[in-house]
C-alpha positions as CSV (number, residue, x, y, z in Angstrom):
1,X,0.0,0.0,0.0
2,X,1.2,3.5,-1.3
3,X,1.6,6.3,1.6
4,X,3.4,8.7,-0.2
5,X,2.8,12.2,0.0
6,X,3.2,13.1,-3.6
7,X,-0.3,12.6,-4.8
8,X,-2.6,13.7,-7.3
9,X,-6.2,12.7,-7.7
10,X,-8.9,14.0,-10.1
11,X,-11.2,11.9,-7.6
12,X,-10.6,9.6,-4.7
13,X,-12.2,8.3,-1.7
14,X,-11.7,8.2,2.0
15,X,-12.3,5.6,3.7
16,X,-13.7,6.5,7.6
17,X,-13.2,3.0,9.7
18,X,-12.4,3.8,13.3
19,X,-11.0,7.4,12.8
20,X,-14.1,9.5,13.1
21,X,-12.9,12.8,13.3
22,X,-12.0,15.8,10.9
23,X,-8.9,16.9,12.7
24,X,-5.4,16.0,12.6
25,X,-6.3,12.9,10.7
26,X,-3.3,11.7,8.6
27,X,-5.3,9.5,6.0
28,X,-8.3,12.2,5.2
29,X,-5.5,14.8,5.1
30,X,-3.6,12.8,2.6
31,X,-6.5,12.8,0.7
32,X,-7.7,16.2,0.7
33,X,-4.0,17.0,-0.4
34,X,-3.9,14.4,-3.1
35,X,-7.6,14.8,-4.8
36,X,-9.4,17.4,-6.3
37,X,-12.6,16.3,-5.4
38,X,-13.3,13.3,-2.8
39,X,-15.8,11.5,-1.5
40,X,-15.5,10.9,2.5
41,X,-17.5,7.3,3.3
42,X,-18.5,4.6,6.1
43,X,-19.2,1.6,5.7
44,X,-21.9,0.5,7.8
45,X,-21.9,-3.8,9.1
46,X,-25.1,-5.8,8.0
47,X,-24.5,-8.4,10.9
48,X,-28.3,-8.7,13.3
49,X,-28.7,-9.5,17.0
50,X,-25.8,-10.2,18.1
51,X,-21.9,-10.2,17.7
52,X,-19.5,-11.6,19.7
53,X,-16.6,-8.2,19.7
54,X,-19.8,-5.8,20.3
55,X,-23.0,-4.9,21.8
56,X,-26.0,-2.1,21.9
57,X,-23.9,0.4,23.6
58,X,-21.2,-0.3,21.7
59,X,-23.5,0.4,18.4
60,X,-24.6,3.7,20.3
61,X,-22.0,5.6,20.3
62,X,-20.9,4.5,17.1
63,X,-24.1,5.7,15.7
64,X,-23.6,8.7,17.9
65,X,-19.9,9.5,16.3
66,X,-21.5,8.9,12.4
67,X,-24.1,11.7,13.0
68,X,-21.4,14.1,14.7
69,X,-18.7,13.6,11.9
70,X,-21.8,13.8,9.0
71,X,-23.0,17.1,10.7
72,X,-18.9,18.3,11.2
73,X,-18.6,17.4,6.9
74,X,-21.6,19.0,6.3
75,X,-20.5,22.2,8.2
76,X,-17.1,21.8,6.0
77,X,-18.8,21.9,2.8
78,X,-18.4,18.4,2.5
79,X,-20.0,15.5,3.3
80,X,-20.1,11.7,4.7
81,X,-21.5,9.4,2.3
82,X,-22.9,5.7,4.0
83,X,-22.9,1.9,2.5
84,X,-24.0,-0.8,3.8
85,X,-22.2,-3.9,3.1
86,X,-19.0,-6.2,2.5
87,X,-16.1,-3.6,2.9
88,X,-14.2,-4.6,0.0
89,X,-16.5,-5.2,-2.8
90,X,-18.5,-1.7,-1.2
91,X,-15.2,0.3,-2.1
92,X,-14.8,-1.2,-5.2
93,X,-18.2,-0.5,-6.2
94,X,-18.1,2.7,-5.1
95,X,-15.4,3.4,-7.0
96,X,-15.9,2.2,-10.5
97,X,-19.1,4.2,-9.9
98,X,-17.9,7.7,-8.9
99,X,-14.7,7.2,-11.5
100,X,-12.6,7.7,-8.2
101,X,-8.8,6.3,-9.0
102,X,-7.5,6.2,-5.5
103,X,-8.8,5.2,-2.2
104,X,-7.5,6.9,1.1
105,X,-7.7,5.1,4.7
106,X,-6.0,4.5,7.8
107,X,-4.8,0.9,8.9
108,X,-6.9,-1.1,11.2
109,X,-4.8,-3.0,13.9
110,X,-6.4,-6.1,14.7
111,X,-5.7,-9.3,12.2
112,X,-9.9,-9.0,10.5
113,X,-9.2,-5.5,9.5
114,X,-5.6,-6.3,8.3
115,X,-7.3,-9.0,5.9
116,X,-9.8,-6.8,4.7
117,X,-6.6,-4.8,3.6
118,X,-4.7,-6.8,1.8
119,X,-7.9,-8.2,-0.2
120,X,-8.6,-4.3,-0.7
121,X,-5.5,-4.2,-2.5
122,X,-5.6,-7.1,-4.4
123,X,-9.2,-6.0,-5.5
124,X,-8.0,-2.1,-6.2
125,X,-5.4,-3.2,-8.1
126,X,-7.2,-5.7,-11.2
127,X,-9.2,-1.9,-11.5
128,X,-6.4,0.2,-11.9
129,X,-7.3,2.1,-8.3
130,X,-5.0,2.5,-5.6
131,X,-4.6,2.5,-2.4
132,X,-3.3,4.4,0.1
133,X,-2.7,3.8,3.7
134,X,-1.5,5.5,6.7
135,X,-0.7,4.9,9.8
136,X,-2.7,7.4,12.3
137,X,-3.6,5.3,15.7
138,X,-0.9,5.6,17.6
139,X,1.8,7.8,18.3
140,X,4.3,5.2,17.1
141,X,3.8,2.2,14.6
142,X,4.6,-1.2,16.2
143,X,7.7,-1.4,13.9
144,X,9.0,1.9,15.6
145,X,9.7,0.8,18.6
146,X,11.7,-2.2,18.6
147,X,14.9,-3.5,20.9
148,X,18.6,-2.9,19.5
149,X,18.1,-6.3,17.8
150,X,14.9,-5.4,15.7
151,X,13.2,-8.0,17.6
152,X,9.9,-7.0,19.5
153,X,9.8,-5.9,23.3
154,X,7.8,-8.7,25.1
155,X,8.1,-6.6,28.7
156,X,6.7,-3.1,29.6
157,X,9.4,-1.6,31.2
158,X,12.3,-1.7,28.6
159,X,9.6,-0.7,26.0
160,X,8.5,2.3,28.0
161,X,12.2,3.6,28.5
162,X,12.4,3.3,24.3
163,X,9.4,4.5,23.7
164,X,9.2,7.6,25.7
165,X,13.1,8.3,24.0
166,X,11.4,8.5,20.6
167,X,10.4,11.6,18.8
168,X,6.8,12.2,19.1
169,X,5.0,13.2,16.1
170,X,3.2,16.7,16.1
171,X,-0.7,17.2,15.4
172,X,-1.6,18.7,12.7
173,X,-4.1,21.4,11.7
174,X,-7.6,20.9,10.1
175,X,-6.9,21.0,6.0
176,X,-9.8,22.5,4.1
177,X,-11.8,19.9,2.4
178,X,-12.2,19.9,-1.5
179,X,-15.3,19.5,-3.3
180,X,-17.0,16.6,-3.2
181,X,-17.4,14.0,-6.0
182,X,-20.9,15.1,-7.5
183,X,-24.5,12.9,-8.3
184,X,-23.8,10.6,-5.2
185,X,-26.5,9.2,-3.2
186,X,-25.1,9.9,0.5
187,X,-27.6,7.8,2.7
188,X,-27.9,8.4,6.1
189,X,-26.0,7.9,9.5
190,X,-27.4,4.1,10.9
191,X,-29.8,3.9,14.0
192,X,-29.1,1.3,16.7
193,X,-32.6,-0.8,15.1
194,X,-30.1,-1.5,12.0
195,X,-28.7,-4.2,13.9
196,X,-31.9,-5.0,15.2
197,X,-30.8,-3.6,18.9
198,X,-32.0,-1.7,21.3
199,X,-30.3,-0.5,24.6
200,X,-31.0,-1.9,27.7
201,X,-33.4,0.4,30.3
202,X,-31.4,2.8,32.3
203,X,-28.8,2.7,29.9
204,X,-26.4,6.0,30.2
205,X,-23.4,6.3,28.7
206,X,-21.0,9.1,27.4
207,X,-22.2,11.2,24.6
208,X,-20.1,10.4,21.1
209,X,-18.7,12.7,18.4
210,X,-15.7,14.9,18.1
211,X,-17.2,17.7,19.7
212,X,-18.0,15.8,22.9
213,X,-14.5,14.2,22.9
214,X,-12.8,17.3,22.3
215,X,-14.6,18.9,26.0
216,X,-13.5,15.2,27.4
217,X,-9.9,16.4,26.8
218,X,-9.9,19.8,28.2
219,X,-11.4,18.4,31.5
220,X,-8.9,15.7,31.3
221,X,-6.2,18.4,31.5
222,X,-7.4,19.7,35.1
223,X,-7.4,16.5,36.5
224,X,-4.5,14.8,35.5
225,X,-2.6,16.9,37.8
226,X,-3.9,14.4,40.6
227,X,-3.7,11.5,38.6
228,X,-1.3,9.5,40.7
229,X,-2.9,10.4,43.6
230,X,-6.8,9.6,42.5
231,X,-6.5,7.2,39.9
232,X,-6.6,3.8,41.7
233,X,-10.3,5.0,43.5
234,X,-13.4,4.3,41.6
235,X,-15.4,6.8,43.8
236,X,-13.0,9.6,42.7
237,X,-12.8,11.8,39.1
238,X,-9.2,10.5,38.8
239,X,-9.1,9.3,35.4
240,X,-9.5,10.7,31.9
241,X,-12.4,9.8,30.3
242,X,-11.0,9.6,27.2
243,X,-10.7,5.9,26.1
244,X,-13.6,5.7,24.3
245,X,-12.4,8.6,22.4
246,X,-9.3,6.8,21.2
247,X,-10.9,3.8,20.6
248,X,-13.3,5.5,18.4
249,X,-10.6,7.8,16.8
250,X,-12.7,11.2,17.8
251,X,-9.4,12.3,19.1
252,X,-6.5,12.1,17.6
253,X,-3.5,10.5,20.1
254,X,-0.9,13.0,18.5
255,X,-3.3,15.8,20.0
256,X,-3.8,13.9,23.2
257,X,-0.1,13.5,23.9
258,X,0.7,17.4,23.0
259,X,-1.9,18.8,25.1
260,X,-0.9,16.8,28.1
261,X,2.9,17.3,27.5
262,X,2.2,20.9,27.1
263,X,0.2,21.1,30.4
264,X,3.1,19.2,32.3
265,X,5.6,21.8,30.8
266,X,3.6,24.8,33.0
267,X,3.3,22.4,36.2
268,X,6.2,20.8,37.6
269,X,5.2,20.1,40.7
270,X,2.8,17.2,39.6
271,X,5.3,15.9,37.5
272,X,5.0,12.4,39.0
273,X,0.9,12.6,37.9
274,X,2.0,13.6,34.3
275,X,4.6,11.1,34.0
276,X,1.9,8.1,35.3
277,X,-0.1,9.4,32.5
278,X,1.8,9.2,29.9
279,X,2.8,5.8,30.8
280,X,-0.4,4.7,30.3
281,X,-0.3,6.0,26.4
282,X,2.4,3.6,26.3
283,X,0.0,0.9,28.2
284,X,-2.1,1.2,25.2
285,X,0.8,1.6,22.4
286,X,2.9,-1.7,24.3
287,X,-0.3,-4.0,23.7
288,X,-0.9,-2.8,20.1
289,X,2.3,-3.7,19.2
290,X,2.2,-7.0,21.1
291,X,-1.1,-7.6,18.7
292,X,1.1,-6.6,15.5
293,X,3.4,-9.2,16.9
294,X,2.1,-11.6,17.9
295,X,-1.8,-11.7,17.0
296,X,-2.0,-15.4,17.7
297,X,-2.8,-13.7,21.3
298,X,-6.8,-13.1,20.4
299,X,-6.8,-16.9,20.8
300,X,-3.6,-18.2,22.6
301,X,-2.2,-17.5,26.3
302,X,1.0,-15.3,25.2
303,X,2.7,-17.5,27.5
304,X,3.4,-20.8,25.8
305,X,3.4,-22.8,29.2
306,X,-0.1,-21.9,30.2
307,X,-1.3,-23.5,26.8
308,X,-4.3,-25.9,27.9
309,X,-4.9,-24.6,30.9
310,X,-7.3,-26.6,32.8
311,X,-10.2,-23.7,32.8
312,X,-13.9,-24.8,34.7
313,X,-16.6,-23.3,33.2
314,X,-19.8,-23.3,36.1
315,X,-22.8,-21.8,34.3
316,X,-24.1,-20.5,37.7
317,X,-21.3,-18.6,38.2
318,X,-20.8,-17.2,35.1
319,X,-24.2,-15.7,35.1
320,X,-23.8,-14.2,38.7
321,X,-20.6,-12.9,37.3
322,X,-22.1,-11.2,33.9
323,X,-25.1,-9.9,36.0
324,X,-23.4,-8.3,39.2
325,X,-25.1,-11.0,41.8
326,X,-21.5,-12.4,42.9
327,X,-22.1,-11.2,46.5
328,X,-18.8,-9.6,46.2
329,X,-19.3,-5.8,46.8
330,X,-17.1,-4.4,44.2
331,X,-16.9,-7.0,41.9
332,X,-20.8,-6.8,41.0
333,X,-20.5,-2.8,41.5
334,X,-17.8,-3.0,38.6
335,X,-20.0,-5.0,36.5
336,X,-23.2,-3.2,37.1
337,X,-21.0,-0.1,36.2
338,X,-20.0,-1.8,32.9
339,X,-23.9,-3.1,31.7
340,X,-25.2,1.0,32.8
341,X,-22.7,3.0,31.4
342,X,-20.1,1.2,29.1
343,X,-17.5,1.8,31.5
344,X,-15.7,0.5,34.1
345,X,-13.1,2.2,36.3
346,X,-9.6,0.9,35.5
347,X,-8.6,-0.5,38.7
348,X,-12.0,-2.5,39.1
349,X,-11.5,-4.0,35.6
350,X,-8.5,-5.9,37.2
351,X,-9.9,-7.0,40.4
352,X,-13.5,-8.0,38.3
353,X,-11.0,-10.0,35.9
354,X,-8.6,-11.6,38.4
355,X,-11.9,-12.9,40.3
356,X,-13.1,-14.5,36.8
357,X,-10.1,-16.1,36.4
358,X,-8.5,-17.2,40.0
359,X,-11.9,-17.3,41.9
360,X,-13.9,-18.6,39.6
361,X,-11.6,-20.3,37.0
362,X,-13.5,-19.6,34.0
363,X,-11.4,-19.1,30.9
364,X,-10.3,-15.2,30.6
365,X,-11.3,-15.3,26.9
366,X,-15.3,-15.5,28.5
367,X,-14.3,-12.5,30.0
368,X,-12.8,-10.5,27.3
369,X,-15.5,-10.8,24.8
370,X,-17.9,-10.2,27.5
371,X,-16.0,-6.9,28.1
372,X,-15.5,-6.0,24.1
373,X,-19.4,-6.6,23.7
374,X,-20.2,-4.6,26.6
375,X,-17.0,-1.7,27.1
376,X,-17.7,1.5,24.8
377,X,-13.9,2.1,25.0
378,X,-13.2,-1.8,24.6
379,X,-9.9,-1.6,22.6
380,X,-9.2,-5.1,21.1
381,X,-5.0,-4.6,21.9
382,X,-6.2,-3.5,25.5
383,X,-8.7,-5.5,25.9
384,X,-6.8,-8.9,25.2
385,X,-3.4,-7.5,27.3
386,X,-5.8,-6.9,30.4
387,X,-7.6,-10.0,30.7
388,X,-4.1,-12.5,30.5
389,X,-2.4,-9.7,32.8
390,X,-4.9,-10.8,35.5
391,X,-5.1,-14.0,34.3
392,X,-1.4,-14.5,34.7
393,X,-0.9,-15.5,31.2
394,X,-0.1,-12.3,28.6
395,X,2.9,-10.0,28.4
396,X,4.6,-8.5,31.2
397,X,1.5,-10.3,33.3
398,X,1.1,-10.3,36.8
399,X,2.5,-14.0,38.2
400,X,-0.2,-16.5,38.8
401,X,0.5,-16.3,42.6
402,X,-0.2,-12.6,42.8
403,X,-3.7,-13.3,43.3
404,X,-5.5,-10.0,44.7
405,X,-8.2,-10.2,47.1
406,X,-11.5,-8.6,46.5
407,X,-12.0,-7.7,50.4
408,X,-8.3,-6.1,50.5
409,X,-8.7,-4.1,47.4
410,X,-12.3,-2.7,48.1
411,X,-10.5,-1.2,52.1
412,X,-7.4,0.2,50.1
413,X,-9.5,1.5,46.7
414,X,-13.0,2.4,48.3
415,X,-12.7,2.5,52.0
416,X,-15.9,4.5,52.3
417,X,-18.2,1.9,49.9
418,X,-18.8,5.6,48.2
419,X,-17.9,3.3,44.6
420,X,-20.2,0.6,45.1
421,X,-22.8,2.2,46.9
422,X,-23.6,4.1,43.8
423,X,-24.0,0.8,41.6
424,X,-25.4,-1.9,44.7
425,X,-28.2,-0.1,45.8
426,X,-29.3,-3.1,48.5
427,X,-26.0,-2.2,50.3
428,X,-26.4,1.7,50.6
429,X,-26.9,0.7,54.5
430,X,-24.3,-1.1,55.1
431,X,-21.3,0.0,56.8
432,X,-18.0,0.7,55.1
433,X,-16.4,-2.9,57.2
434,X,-19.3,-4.5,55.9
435,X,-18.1,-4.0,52.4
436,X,-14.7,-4.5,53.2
437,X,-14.4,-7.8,55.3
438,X,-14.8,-11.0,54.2
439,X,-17.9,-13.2,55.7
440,X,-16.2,-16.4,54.3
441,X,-18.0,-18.8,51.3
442,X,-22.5,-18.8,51.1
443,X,-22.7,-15.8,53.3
444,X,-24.0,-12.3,53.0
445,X,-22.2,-9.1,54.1
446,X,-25.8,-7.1,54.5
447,X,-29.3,-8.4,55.1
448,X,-31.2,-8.0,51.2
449,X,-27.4,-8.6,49.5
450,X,-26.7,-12.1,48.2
451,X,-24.4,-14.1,49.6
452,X,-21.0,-14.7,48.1
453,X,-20.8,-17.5,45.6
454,X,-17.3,-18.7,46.7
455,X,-15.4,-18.5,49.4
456,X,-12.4,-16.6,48.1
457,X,-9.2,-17.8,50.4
458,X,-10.0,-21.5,49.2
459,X,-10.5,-20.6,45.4
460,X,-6.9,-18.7,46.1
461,X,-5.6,-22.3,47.0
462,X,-7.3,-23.9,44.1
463,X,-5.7,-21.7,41.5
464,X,-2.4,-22.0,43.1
465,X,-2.7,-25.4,42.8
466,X,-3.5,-25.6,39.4
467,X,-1.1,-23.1,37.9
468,X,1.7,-25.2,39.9
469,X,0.3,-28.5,38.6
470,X,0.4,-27.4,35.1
471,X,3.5,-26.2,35.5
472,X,5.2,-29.1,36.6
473,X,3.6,-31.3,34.4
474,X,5.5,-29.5,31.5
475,X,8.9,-29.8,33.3
């Protein structure tokens, strides 16, 4: 795929996948340099019901970033014109009938959307259209950032200390759009009922679209000051609020990483908060490269020896799990959090995961597609590094005998119950020691609250045992 700069177009397309905004976008500036007139697209999926990597809110927002970048175009002068369909043969179609020679996108990381690619190519290239691609999702390509021997880091650490080295590229300003490619039916931004969904009652979530994203920033800026001080409590506005916003591409990370750099610059004496931060741009930049890598990880532990582990699967438990009746204070706060809003706090995403996986023993991979179908900010690299962190199997992951303890976490993290009195309402009585000592296995920490389906110091002994098994067994 062609990503040079030196371009020239009578007509071309963009291609919108998970990029949806109109600033400091590298592949719809590439194209609004290299054509004369364009035709800015989506693509929307025909599958119905269900989907194993999404869900209704999910959809939401999604619809909810089409209408904000269709209005944005149309305010340009422009416009977003939508398909429904098979990506490829859509784009080619498209194409041949607008007389467009070129098609303009940026790359999709996960190993689908790097098919789709290559068979756009392929496709493109028996018409005489090309194609152009770009790399725009994170600050550095997964080929950027590689040890002194060209192999891949496989650790955070020694990536970080590279990677925060490196020369970080600069945003860019909005280009002014050219005109667009005339007598084209432009459709209409898809509803939620396209997939044949609806959202759940007392569904709220985030509001999507570029503009919304853009206010999520600046209010990021004022509190990530105190971001190493408040960023480990739920109950607390500690974190940014901007995954989703990555995810969806309504920010761009170039602009993300300048405007907190910038901030840090005028305020040295949170240094320490800034610094946390930006670590966590590396987080997110460590796993997508560990995806480029290795993408055998959507399927397979990353760590050979915990191939076949022996996972239980209990369906009772499983559905206490996915509907917040655990009787584990903050485990079913987190996950009535996550099936409300979209979101779940960062810190209860690893304590909800760990008790999946060490408590409960059910294979993480139930766990990560529950979380992709139900996270708005679900990040596929992210998503897949979290759940084998906590299940002691990924990259860098915590060792299966770190093990943390629900009780433990919920005194250090919410002290108060302030977290998961907001998302258990039975327990808004009970007393903060209630919430934060264990009763042992079948028994309930507040009268009206269920009891806890396990008893979490003998399911500690039970993994231990079974990680140590397998272990030897390999030896």
């Amino acid at each position: 795929m062609d990503c040079s700069e030196s371009l020239s177009y009578q007509k071309a397309l963009f291609w919108f996948r998970r990029d949806l905004r109109v600033t400091d976008n590298k592949g719809l500036n590439a194209c609004i340099r290299g054509s004369i007139e364009m035709l800015p697209l989506f693509i929307t999926s025909e599958w119905q019901h269900e989907h194993p990597w999404t869900g209704p809110g999910r959809q939401q927002f999604l619809c909810e970033c089409l209408q904000s970048l269709s209005h944005n175009l149309n305010h340009l002068d422009s416009g977003l014109c939508f398909r429904k369909g098979p990506q490829v043969e859509t784009l080619i179609k498209l194409a041949l009938e607008t007389g467009a020679k070129a098609i303009f996108f940026n790359q999709d990381p996960d190993p689908y959307g790097k098919q789709v690619e290559k068979k756009l190519v392929l496709e493109a290239k028996k018409h005489g259209i090309k194609v152009h691609a770009y790399h725009d999702l994170s600050l550095h390509a997964p080929g950027e950032c590689l040890k002194k021997d060209g192999t891949p880091y496989r650790v955070y650490t020694p990536y970080f200390n590279r990677w925060i080295e490196l020369e970080k590229p600069r945003s860019s300003q909005r280009l002014k759009l050219p005109p667009l490619i005339p007598n084209v039916e432009m459709g209409s931004p898809p509803e939620l009922s396209h997939w044949g969904l609806t959202l759940p009652k007392n569904h709220h979530a985030l509001p999507g679209g570029e503009k919304a994203a853009k206010k999520r920033l600046k209010q990021a800026v004022t509190r990530v000051p105190y971001y190493l001080a408040k960023r480990d409590h739920p109950a607390a506005e500690g974190t940014s609020r901007i995954s989703q916003d990555l995810r969806w591409g309504t920010l761009s990370i170039r602009k993300v990483y300048e405007t907190i750099s910038t901030a840090a610059q005028s305020d040295l004496k949170n240094h320490s908060s800034y610094h946390t931060f930006l670590k966590e741009i590396a987080w997110r930049e460590f796993y997508l490269q560990i995806l480029d890598h290795f993408p055998e990880v959507l399927t397979k532990e990353f760590q050979s020896v915990y191939y076949n582990l022996p996972w239980q699967f209990e369906e009772t438990y499983w559905k206490a799990w996915t509907s917040g009746q655990t009787g584990f204070p903050i485990i079913d706060a987190g996950i009535r959090e996550l099936l409300q809003t979209g979101h779940m706090h960062n810190r209860v995403r690893m304590i909800v995961a760990m008790f999946l996986t060490k408590d409960l023993h059910i294979d993480w991979r139930h766990g990560e597609q529950f979380f992709n179908q139900h996270l708005i900010d679900g990040e596929i690299a992210s998503n897949n590094g979290g759940w084998q962190w906590s299940a002691g199997t990924g990259a860098d992951a915590a060792p299966y005998f770190r093990i943390q303890n629900p009780w433990t976490q919920t005194k250090k993290f919410d002290p108060q119950g302030d977290y998961i009195k907001q998302w258990v309402p039975e327990l808004q009585e009970a007393t903060p020691r209630q919430l934060f000592t264990d009763p042992g296995g079948g028994i309930s920490v507040h009268p009206g609250y269920t009891p806890t389906i396990v008893d979490h110091n003998t399911e500690r002994l039970k993994t231990l045992s079974i990680f140590q098994t397998h272990r030897e067994a390999l030896m």
